[in-house]
C-alpha positions as CSV (number, residue, x, y, z in Angstrom):
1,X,43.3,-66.2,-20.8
2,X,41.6,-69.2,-19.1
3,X,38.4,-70.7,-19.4
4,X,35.7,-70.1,-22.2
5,X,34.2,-66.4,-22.4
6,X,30.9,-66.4,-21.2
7,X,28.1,-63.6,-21.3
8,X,28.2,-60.8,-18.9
9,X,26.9,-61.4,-15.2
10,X,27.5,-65.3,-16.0
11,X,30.7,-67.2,-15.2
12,X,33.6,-68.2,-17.2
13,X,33.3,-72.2,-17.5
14,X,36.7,-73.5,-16.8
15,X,38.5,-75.3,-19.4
16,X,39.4,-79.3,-19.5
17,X,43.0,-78.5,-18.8
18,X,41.7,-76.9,-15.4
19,X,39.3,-78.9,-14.3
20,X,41.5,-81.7,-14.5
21,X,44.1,-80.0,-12.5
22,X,41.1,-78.7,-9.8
23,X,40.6,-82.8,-9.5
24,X,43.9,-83.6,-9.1
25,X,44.3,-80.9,-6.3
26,X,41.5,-82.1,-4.8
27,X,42.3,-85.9,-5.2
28,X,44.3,-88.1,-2.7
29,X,47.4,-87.5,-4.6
30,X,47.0,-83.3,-4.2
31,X,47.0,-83.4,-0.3
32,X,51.0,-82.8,-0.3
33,X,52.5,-80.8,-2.9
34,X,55.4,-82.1,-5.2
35,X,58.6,-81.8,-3.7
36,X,57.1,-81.5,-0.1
37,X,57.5,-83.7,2.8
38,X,54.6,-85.9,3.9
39,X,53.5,-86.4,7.0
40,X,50.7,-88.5,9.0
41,X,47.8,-85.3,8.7
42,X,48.4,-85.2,4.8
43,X,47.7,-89.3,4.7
44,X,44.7,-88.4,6.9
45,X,43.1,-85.5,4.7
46,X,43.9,-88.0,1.9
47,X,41.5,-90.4,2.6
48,X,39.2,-88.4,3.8
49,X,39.9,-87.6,7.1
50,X,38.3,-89.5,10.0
51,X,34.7,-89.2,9.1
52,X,35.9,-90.2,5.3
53,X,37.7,-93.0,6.6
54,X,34.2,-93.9,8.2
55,X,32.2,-93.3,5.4
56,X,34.6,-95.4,2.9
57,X,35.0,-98.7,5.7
58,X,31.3,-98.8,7.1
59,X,29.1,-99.9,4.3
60,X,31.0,-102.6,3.0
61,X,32.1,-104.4,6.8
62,X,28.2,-104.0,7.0
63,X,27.7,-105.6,4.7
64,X,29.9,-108.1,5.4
65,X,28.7,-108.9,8.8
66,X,24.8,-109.0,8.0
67,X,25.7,-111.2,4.7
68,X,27.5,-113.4,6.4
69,X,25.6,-114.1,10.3
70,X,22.2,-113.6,8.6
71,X,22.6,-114.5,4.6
72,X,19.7,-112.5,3.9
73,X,21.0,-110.2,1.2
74,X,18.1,-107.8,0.9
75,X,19.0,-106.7,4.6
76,X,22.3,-106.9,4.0
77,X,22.3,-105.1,1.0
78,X,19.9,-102.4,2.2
79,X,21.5,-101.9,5.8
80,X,24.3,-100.1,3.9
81,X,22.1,-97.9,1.9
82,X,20.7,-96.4,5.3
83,X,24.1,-96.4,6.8
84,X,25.1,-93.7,3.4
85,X,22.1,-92.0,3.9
86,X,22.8,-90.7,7.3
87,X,26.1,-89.6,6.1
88,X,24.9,-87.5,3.7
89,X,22.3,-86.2,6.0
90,X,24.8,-85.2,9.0
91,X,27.1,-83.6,6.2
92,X,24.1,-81.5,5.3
93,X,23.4,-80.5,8.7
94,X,27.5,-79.9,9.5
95,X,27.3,-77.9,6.4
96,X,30.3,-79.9,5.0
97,X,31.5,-80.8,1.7
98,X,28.4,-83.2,0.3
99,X,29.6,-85.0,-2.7
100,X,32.6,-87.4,-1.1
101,X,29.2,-88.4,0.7
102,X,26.7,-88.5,-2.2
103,X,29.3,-90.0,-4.4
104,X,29.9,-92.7,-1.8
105,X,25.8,-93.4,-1.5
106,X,25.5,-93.3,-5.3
107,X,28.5,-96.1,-5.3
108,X,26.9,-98.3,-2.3
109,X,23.2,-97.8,-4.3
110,X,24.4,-99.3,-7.5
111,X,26.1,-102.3,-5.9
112,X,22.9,-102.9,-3.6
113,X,20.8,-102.6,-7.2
114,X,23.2,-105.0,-9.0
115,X,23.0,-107.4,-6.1
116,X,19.3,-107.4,-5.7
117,X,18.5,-107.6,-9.2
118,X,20.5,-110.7,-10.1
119,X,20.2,-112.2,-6.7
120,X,24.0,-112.9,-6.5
121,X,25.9,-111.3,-3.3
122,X,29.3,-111.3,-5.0
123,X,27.5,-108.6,-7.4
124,X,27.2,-106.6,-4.5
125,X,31.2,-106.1,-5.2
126,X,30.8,-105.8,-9.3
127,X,30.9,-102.2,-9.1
128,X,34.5,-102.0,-7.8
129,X,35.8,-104.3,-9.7
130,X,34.7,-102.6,-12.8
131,X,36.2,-99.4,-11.6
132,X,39.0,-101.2,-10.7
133,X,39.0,-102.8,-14.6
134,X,39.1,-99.2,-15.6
135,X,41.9,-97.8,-13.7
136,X,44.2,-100.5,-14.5
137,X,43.7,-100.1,-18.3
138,X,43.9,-95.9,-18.1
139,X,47.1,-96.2,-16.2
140,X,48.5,-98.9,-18.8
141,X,47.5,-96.7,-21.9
142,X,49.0,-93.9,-20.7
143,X,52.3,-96.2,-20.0
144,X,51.7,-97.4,-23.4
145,X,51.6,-93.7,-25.1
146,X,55.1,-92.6,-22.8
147,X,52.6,-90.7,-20.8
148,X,52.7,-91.8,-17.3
149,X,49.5,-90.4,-15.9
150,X,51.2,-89.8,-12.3
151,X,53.9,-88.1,-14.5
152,X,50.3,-85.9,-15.6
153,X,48.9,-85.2,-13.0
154,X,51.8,-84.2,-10.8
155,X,53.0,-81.8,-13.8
156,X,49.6,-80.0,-13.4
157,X,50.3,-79.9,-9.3
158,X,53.6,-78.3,-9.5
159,X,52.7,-76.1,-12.2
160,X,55.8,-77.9,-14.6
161,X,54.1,-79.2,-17.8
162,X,55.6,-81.6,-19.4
163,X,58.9,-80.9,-16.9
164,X,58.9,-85.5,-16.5
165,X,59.4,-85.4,-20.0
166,X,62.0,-83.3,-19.7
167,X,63.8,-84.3,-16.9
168,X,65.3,-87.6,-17.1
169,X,64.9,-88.0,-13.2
170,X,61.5,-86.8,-13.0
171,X,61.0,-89.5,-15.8
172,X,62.1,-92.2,-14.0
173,X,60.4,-91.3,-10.5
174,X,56.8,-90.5,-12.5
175,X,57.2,-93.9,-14.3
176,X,58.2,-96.1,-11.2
177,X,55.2,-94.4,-9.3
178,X,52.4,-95.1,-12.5
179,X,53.7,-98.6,-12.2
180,X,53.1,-98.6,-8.5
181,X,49.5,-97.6,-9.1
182,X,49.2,-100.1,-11.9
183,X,50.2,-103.1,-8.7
184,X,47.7,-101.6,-7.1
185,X,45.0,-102.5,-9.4
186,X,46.7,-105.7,-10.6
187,X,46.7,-107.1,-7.0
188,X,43.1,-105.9,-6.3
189,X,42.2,-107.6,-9.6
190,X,44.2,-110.7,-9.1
191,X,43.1,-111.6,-5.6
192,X,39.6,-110.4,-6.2
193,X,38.4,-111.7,-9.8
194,X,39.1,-115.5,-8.6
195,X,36.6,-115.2,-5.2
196,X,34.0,-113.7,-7.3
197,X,34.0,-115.7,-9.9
198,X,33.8,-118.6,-7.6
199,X,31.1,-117.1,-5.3
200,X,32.7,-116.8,-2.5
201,X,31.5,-113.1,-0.7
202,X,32.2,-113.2,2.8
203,X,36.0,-114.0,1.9
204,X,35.4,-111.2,-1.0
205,X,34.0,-108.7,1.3
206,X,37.5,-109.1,3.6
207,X,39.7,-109.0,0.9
208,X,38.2,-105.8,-0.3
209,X,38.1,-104.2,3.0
210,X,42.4,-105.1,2.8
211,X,43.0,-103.8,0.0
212,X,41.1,-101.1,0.1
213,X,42.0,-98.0,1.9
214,X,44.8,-99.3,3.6
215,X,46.3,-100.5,0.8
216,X,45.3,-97.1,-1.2
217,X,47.5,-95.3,1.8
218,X,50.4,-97.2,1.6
219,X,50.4,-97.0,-2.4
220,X,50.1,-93.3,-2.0
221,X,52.8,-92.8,0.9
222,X,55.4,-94.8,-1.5
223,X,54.2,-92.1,-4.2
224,X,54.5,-88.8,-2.3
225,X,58.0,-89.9,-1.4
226,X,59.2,-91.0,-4.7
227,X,57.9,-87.4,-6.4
228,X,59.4,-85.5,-3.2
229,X,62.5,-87.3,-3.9
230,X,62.8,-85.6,-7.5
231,X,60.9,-82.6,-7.5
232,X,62.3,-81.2,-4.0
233,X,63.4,-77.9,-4.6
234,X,67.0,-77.2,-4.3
235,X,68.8,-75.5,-1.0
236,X,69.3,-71.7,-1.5
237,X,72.9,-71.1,-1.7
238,X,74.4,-69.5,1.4
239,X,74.8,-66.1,1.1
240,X,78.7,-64.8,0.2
241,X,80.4,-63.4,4.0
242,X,80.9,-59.8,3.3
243,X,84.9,-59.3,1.9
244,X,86.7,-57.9,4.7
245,X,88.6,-54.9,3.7
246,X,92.6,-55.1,3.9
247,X,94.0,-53.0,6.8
248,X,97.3,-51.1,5.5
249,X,99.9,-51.8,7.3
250,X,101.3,-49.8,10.4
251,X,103.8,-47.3,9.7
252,X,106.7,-48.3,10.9
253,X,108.8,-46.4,14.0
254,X,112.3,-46.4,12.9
């Protein structure tokens, strides 16, 4: 039985176990089953789809442009803000799915805060790097402990717990792709933590925009084909042709 019992009339609260595996569904990585083939419309729902694809670029190149033609980092900073706010309000009115939106806003609020309050524009970026700090170091520990979190989270996709541990070429392909994710980071990290440290934001700002979502795509791509590559299911074998019954010979006419 799932979930924790709850009173009459009131819902079953789902257990860790499954809302970890409702995230990863709903997560980049979810958008093409194990063992499927992926195509250009699963990259696109990945991210977000157009209008997320909007949503995740237009703050921060707005940023970038007022910052650096005006250097007047309230505007800058605030400009954004406004820009997430409308998002949120024509998500509202489309009746879509809010919280990609709301989480974006609260993201984009934070960094503006950061940014205002010590009057440093590179700490308009602090936020992601810190998130970026984080990721790296969850993917490592779980390297560390011999559980690859792709490995994880792609068990809880194809229903197969534990099967990477199991498999020696699930293994393999689940600890290639945590180590891709763990570039991912690394590179954000390494080309980012040297401009900010040294002030430099407009050159910040484009590095981020790079490595961002298009780098995020191409990370994931490499991953969706490296799990397809071991968790495809095997080919049915061909049904048996029917034995054809032996015809007796003709008598003979002697």
């Amino acid at each position: 039985m799932s979930g924790t019992p709850a009173p009459d009339g009131e819902a079953e609260r789902p257990t860790f176990h499954e809302a970890f595996a409702q995230a990863a569904r709903n997560a980049g990585i979810g958008q093409v089953a194990p063992g499927e083939t992926p195509d250009g419309a699963s990259l696109l729902r990945a991210i977000g789809g157009v209008r997320g694809l909007i949503e995740s670029i237009l703050p921060g190149l707005g940023f970038l442009v007022l910052y650096t033609f005006t250097k007047n980092l309230p505007l800058a900073v605030i400009a954004p803000i406004a820009v997430s706010v409308i998002f949120v309000v024509v998500r509202l009115v489309t009746r879509s799915a809010v919280m990609p939106a709301v989480a974006g806003l609260i993201g984009v609020g934070v960094s503006a805060g950061l940014a205002l309050f010590t009057g440093r524009a590179e700490d308009n970026f602090l936020l992601g790097i810190v998130i970026n700090v984080v990721c790296l170091l969850a993917l490592l520990i779980s390297l560390a402990v011999r559980r690859p979190l792709i490995g994880i989270i792609v068990s809880l996709l194809s229903n197969d717990p534990g099967g990477y541990r199991k498999d020696r070429a699930k293994g393999r392909v689940v600890l290639v792709a945590t180590w891709c994710w763990v570039g991912l980071f690394a590179i954000r990290l390494g080309a980012e933590l040297p401009l900010y440290f040294a002030g430099e934001t407009e050159l910040l700002g484009s590095v981020k925009l790079i490595l961002g979502v298009p780098f995020y795509a191409i990370v994931l791509w490499i991953t969706w084909l490296l799990v397809r590559a071991a968790y495809a299911k095997p080919a049915a074998p061909a049904p048996a042709a029917p034995a054809v019954p032996a015809v007796p010979p003709a008598p003979s006419s002697d």
